[in-house]
Structures are given as structure tokens and as C-alpha cells.
N, C-alpha and C positions, 0 to 999 in steps of 0.2 A: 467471519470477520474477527469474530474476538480469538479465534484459535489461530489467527494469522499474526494479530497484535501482541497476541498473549496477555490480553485483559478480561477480567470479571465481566466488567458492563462498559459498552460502550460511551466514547464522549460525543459532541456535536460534531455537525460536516467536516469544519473547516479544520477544529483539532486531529482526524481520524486522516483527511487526506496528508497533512503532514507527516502523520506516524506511517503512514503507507508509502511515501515518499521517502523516508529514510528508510525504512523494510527494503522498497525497495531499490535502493543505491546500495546496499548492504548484499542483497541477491545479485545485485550484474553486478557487482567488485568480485566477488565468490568465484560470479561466472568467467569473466575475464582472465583473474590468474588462476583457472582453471581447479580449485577448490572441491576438491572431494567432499567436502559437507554442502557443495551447491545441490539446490534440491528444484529442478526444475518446474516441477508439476507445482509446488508451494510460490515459485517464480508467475507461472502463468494465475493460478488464485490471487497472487499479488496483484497483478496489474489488472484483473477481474474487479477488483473491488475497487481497486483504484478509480479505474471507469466508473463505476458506479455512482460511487460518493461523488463523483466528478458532477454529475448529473443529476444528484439531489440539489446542488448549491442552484438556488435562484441564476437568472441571465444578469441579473442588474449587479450579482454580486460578484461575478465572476472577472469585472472587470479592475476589483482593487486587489 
């Protein structure tokens, strides 16, 4: 996760899904206009974690 952010140490859930959320709009823009620096395999890591932290956040929180 932190070599995907490119941070030291990690922040909380809800800051980490955001930063994974523009990681990855940042990866499908790459991918769409076809981007030679699109780096697929760091594309699927992305939305790997994405899920993840997805599903650290409580149920109760998930609805604000």
C-alpha cells in the first residue's frame, strides 16, 4: 500500500481510500488514452487495496 501511495506510513481508512481513488482515476485516464507509462499490473494492486480498505471501514460508516 505505501509503494502504491508512495508514502512513508500510512494514514486512516477513509484518508487512504481517497488517495487510492485518485491513484486510481489517474491509472484508467493512462489507460484509456492508451499511455505508455499505463502500468497494468500497479492498475490491478490498485483496486486490490482499494477493496481492501473498502472493507476495513465499519458497515455503519460506509453509509456517509
Amino acid at each position: 500500500m505505501k509503494r502504491i501511495l508512495g508514502l512513508q506510513s500510512l494514514p486512516k481508512t477513509k484518508p487512504t481510500i481517497k488517495q487510492l481513488l485518485i491513484k486510481e482515476k489517474e491509472l484508467e485516464t493512462a489507460r484509456i488514452i492508451g499511455s505508455a507509462a499505463y502500468d497494468l499490473k500497479l492498475h490491478i494492486l490498485t483496486m486490490t487495496a482499494l477493496l481492501q480498505e473498502v472493507n476495513l471501514v465499519p458497515k455503519t460508516s460506509r453509509r456517509n
